[in-house]
N, C-alpha and C positions, 0 to 999 in steps of 0.2 A: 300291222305295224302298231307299237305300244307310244301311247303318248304317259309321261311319268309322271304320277300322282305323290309328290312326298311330301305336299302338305307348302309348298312356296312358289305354285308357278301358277297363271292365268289361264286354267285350263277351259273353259267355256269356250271362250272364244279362241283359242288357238284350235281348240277340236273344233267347230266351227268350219273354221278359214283351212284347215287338211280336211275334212271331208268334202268344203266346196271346192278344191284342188282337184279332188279326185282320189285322195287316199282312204285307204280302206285303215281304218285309224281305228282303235277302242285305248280307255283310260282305262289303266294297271294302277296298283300300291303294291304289286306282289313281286317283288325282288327275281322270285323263279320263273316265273313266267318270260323273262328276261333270253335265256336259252331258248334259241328256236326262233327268236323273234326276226321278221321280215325287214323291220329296220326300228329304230327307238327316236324319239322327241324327249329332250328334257326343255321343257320353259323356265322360268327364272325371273322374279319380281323382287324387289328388296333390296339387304344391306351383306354384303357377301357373306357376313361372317353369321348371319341369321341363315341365310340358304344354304350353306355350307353343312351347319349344323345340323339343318332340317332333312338334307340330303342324307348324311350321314345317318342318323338316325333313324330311316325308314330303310336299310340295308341295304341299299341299292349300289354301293359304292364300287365291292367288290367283284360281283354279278357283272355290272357295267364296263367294268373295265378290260373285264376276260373278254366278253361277246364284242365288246370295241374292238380292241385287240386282236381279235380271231377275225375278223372284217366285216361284222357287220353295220350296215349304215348307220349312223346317228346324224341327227339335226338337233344345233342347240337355236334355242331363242334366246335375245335380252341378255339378262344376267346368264342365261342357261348355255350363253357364250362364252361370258368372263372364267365360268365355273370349268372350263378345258384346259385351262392354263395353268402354269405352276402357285399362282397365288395373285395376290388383288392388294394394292394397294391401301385398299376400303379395312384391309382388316390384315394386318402384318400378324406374319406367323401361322394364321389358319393355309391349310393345303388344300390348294384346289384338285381336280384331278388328273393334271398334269400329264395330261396325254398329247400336250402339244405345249412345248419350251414357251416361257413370259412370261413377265408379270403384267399384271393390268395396272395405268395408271389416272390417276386422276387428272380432268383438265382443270390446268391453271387459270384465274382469274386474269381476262385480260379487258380494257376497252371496250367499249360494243358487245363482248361477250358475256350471254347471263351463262352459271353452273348450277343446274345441272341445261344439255342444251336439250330443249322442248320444241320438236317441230318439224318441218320437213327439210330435207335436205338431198343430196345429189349423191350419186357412185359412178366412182372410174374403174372399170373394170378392169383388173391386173388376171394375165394368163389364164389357163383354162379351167374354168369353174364350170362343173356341171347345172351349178342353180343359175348361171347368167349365160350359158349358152342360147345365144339368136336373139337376145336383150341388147339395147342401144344403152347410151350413157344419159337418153335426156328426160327418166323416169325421175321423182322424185320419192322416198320413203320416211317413214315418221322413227324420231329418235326422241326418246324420255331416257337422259343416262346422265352420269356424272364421272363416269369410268370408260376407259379405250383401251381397245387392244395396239400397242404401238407397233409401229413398221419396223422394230425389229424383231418379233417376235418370230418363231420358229415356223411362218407362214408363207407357201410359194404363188398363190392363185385366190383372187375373190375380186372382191373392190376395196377403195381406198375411198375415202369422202373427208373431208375440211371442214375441221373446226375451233382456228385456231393453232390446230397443228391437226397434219395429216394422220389418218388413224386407220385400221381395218374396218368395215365395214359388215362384210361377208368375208368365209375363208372356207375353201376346202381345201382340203388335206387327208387326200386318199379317201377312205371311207367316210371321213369326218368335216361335215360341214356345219356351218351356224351363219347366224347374223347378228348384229346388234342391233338392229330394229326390228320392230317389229312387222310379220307379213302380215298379221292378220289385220293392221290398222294402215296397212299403204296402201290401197286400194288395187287397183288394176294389177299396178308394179307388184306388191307383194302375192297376190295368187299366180302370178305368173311365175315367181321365184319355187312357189313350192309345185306348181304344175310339172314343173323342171326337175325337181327332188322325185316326182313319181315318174317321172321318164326319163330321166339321163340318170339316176341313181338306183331307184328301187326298181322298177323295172328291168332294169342289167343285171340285178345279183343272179 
């Protein structure tokens, strides 16, 4: 499995936290290597229209979207979630990769709430997601964002978590799942998420 090196994802530690999972993980820059691959990780830190560009630029774009396409697995992280969608809020008019309908938007300033939200927080599991299969709802995982993927976004299965306003959390969708937080800083909750990604995901192909 390729975890993807384009120059804007936290790759230490998410390689880390997939080899303590149990996957059999290595870091790629190499677009072709893409083909063949057992399942792909894109991470994602930043301002969309920086990781976008940065994505773009290391070629992976088109590679990615055929082996997507074609079934195999992907995991996004973070931003490496926002980046599956038709575009981002964070930066109008950049293209996301749009392999699954939505835009991402920003949370609104409200009372009691700071932006971006920093911290731990809850998921309600919505229909059958391979990465929360045999997980209960009274985990908690760590969020650093200022962007959501909204519930009406072209998504049937993952969790929903409150902030303000209800948002994705996690989504699969056929071969394609992500989270907006991070696993490698949820502790317990988050390696159990991706222990899930090598048994009810990659393990099936």
């Amino acid at each position: 499995m390729l975890l993807l090196d384009y120059g804007a994802g936290n790759l230490r530690s998410a390689e880390k936290a997939l080899l303590r999972a149990g996957l059999n993980v290595r870091v790629t820059n190499q677009p072709a290597e893409l083909e063949g691959a057992a399942g792909i990780v894109v991470p994602g830190q930043g301002h969309f229209r920086q990781v976008m560009e940065a994505f773009d630029a290391s070629g992976f774009r088109e590679l990615l979207l055929r082996t997507v396409r074609a079934g195999t697995p992907l995991l996004g992280i973070c931003v490496g979630m926002q980046m599956l969608f038709s575009g981002s809020e964070e930066a109008p008019g950049v293209a996301g990769l749009g392999l699954i309908e939505g835009t991402v938007k920003r949370f609104e300033n409200q009372p009691g709430l700071k932006v971006p939200q920093m911290g731990w927080n809850t998921l309600e599991t919505v229909g059958d997601s391979p990465l929360l299969r045999g997980l209960d709802n009274s985990g908690y995982a760590y969020f650093v964002h200022s962007y959501y993927v909204p519930l009406s976004a072209q998504v049937t299965a993952g969790a929903i978590t409150e902030y303000g306003v209800p948002f994705w959390s996690v989504i699969s969708q056929g071969n394609i799942h992500a989270t907006q937080f991070h696993p490698e800083k949820s502790g317990e909750l988050g390696l159990a998420l991706l222990s899930r990604f090598r048994r009810n995901v990659i393990e099936t192909v």
